[in-house]
N, C-alpha and C positions, 0 to 999 in steps of 0.2 A: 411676566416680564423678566427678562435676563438678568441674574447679577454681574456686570462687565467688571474684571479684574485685570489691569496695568501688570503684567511681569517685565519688572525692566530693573537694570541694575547701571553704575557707572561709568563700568569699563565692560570691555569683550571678554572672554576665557573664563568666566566664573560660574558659568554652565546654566546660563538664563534660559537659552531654547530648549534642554533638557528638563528643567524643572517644567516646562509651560506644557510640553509631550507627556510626559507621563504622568505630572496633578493631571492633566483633561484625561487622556483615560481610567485615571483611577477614579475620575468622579463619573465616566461612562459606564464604569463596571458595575457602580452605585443606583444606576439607572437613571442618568440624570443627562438631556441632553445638551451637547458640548458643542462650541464650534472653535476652532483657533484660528485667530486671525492673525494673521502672520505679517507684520508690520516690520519688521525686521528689512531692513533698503540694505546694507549693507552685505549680509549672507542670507541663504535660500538655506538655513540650516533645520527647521521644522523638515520641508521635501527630505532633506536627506535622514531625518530621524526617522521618519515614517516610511523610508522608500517609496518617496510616491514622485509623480514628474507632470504638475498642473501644465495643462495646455492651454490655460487662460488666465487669469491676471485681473485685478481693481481696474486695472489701466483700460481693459478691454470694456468692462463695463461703465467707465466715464465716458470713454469715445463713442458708446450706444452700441458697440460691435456686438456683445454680448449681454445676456441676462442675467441675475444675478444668483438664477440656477444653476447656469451653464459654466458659470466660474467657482462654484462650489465644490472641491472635490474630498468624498467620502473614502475615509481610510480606517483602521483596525478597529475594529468594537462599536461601530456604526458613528464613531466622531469623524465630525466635518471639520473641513479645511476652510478658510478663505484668506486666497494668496493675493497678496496685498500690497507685498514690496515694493513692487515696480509702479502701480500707481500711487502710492503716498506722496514723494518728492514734489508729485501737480498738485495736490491737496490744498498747498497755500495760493493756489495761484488760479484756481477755479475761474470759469464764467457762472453767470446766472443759472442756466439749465444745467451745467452739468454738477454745479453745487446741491440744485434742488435734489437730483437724483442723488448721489452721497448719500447727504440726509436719509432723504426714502427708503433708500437700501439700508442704511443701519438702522433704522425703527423697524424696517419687515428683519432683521435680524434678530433685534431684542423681542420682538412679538414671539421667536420660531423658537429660540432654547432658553434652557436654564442657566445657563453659563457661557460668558464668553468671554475665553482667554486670549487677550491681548498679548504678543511677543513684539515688544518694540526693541527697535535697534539700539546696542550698545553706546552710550557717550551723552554730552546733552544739546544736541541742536534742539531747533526750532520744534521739531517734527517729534521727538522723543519727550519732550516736555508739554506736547498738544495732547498725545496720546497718552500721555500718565495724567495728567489734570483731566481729562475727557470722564477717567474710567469711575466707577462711584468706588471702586477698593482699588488700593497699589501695592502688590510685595516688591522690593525690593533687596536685590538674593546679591551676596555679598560671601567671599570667603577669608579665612584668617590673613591670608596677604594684605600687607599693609597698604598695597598700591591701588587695590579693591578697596579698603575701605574710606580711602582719602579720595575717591572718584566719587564715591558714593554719595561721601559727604558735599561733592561738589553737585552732586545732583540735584540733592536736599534744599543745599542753599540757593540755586537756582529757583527752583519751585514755589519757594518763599520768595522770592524777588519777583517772579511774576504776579504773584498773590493766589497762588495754590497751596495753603498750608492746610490742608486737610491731612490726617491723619496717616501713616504709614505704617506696614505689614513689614518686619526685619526676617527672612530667612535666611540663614545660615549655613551654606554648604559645606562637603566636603569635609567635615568634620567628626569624628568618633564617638561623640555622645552629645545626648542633650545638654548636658555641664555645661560641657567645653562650648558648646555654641552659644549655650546661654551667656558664660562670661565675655568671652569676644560680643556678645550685644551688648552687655552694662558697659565694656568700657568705650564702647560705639555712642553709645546713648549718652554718656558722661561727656564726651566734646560735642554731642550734638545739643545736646540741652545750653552748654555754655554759650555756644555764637549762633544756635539759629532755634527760631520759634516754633516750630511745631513735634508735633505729639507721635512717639513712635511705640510702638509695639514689637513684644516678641512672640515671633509663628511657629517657629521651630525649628528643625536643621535636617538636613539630609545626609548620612552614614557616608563616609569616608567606607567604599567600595570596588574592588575589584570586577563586578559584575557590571557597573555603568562602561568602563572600557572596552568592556566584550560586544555589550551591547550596540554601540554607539559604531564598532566596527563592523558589524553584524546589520548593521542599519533596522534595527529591531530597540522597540522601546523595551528599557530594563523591564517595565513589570510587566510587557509581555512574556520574554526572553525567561526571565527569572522572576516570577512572583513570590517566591518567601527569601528573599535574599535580602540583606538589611535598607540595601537602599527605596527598594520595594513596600518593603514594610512603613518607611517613615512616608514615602508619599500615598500609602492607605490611610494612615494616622492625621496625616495630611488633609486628604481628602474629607474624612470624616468631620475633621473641624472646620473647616469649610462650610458643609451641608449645613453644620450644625448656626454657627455665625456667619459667615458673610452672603446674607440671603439682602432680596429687595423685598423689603417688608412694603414700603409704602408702594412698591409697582410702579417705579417712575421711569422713564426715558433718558437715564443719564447720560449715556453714551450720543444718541443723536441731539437732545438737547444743546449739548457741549457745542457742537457742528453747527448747530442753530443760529446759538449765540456767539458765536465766534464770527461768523457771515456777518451779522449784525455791527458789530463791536468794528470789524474791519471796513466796509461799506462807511459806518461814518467817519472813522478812522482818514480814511481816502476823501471824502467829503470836505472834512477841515483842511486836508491837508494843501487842495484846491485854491483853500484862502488864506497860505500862508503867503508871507512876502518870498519873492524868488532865491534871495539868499539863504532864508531858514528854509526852505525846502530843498536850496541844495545841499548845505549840511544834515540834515536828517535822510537824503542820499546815501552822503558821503560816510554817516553812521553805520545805517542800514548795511552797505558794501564789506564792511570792516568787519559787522558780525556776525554776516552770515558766512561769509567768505571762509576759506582756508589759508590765511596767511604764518608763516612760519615767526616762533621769537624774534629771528634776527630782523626781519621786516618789520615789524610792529615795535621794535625798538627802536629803528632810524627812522622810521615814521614819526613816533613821540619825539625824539630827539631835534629832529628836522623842526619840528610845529613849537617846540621851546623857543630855534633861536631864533625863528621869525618873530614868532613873542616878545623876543628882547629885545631885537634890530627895530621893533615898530614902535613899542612902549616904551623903551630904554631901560627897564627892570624884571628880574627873570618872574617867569610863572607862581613860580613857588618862591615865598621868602625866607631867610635863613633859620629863624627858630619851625615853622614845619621841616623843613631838612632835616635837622638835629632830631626835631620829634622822631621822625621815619626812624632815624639811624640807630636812636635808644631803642626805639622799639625791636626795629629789627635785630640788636645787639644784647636784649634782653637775656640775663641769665647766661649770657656766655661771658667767663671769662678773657678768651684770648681774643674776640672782637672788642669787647669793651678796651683792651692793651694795643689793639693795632688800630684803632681810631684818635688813641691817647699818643702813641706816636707821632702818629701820621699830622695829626694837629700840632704836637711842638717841632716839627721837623717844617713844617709850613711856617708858622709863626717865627723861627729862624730866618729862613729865607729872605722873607718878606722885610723884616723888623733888624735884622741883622744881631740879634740878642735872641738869649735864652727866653722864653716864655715864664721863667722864672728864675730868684737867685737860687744856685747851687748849692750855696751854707746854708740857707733860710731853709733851704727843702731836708737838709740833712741833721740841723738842728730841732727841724720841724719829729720829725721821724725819731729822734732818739730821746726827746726829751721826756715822751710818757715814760710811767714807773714799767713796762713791761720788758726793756732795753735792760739785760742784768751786766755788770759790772764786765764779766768774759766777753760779752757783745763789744761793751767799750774798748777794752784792750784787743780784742779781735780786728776791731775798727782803726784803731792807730794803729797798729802795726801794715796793716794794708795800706794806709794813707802814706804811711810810712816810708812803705817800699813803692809806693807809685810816686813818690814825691823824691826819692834817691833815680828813680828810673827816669822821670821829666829831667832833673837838673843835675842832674850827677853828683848830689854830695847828700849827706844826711840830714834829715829834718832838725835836728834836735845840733848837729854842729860838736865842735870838737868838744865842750863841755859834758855833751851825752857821754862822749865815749869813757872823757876823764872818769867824770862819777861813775860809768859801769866798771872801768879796772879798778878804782876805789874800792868798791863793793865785792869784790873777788879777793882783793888780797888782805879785805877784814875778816870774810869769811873761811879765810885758811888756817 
């Protein structure tokens, strides 16, 4: 029975389809049969690693057009292909028969190889979170870019919210040594462990290389093209550890089980949802709409904004009340000082308005401030003197009056 492995990562450009090409031939080279199933809806980028150009498709075998040989195509090193793309998207959205068939075909899949690498599509829909949860292993290939690894993280935390925390595979691309990958995983690992529950591991990394460019232009897998080349090397070392760990020891059906029970889960799912009253069926709709959909920030922010003030025009009091507000606002202002300064504004400059007075006395706040023992004597006369002169500039004459002045020529013509 196959060990089915999830290659997916957060975002696109971090070289997921490359890594998924060349581990499956380097564990073909091993003598280990491979298939790649190319799950990837967004780019056809496997065909173009491999130069190959499938005249069939998943899609063809749900419609019954084809067999699930005839959609098979075998490329370098006797590894197979199965191109997927295109039918994925109907995945959720099956009938009866052509669900059974799915199923069927990925059990006669897992019966036929040792390995099947999954290349699912970059980001986290519905569809990239079926096919990570489905696989019995997940790598998830991430590089030093900071925009990679905060995708990532959104993956993670997805997957935990569906109730997928199983265990996860950290690979590391693009990077110049084991070290350096290893560090960018601990401190990957250090925010993942603080806000989300499961368990990660590190796989390894792949050599920051000159020869993956060549390659990939060449439309030749690196360890065909160049097998002792560093990048080459790490996905041998790779593959070994592989062979060695992530095998199906107990021989299970993970992959089509997954498909099994999803049918199942959905079917009743649909069932309830039958008996729900009209209105909570249309809001779970109107859910539904929202998160599969592609809507952009600025829509989904006058969408919220619009559903507040009907909230308040209907209840006569906002969604949210004023101390969670404030909550958000510390939180969000946490650690920064000049947000914490421009909320403290922004409130005595409101509390003006409104109130027609200071949100505080002026002397209170100034006597408040200089009374601790840290205020040294130079502070003080620093302080008057400024008071001083903004108080000659307000009223045009001196703080202290024609007496100040007497006693300072006093004090000049004793010191002469």
């Amino acid at each position: 029975m196959a060990s089915v492995i999830a290659i997916t990562s957060g975002k696109g450009g971090v070289g997921k389809s490359s890594v998924t090409v060349n581990l499956g031939l380097a564990l073909a080279s091993r003598d280990a049969k491979v298939c790649l199933f190319d799950a990837d809806t967004g780019l056809a980028n496997v065909n173009i690693l491999l130069n190959i150009n499938p005249a069939h498709t998943l899609e063809h075998l749900l419609k019954q057009e084809k067999t699930l040989d005839e959609i098979i195509v075998e490329g370098p090193q006797g590894i197979h292909v199965l191109p997927a793309a295109s039918g994925i998207q109907t995945c959720t959205n099956l009938k009866p028969p052509e669900l059974k068939l799915l199923i069927d075909s990925l059990a006669t899949l897992e019966n036929s190889y040792d390995y099947i690498l999954v290349d699912t599509a970059a980001g986290i829909d519905n569809n990239v979170l079926d096919f990570v949860s489905a696989a019995q292993y997940r790598i998830v290939v991430v590089t030093p870019e900071p925009t990679s690894l905060t995708d990532a993280f959104a993956l993670l935390r997805l997957l935990v919210k569906r109730g997928t925390n199983k265990a996860v595979l950290i690979l590391v691309n693009n990077v110049a040594s084991y070290e350096i990958g290893h560090r960018i995983f601990k401190r990957f690992q250090a925010v993942v462990k603080r806000y989300i529950n499961i368990q990660m591991s590190y796989l390894g990394y792949i050599a920051t290389d000159r020869a993956m460019a060549d390659a990939v232009a060449r439309q030749t897998p690196v360890v065909v093209l160049h097998p002792d080349c560093p990048a080459s090397c790490c996905f041998s070392a790779l593959a070994d550890l592989i062979r060695r760990h992530l095998v199906n020891e107990q021989n299970l059906p993970y992959f089509s089980h997954f498909w099994k029970q999803k049918a199942l889960s959905d079917e009743a799912d649909k069932n309830q949802n039958t008996l729900l009253p009209p209105a909570k069926k249309a809001l779970l709709e109107f859910y539904g709409q929202f998160t599969d959909e592609a809507y952009t920030e600025s829509d989904m922010k006058e969408l919220i904004l619009s559903l507040e003030s009907v909230f308040e025009k209907r209840y006569g009091h906002p969604v949210k009340d004023i101390s969670h507000i404030m909550a958000v606002l510390l939180v969000d202002a946490r650690g920064s000082d000049t947000k914490i300064k421009q909320m403290y504004h922004a409130l005595a400059k409101t509390y003006e308005r409104q109130f027609g007075r200071a949100i505080e006395n002026p002397s209170a706040r100034v006597l408040e401030q200089v009374a601790g023992n840290t205020v040294s004597q130079q502070d003080f006369d620093d302080l008057l003197q400024n008071l001083s002169a903004v108080y000659r500039q307000r009223f045009g004459s001196g703080f202290w009056g024609d007496s100040r002045n007497l006693l300072e020529t006093i004090r000049v013509l004793l010191n002469k």
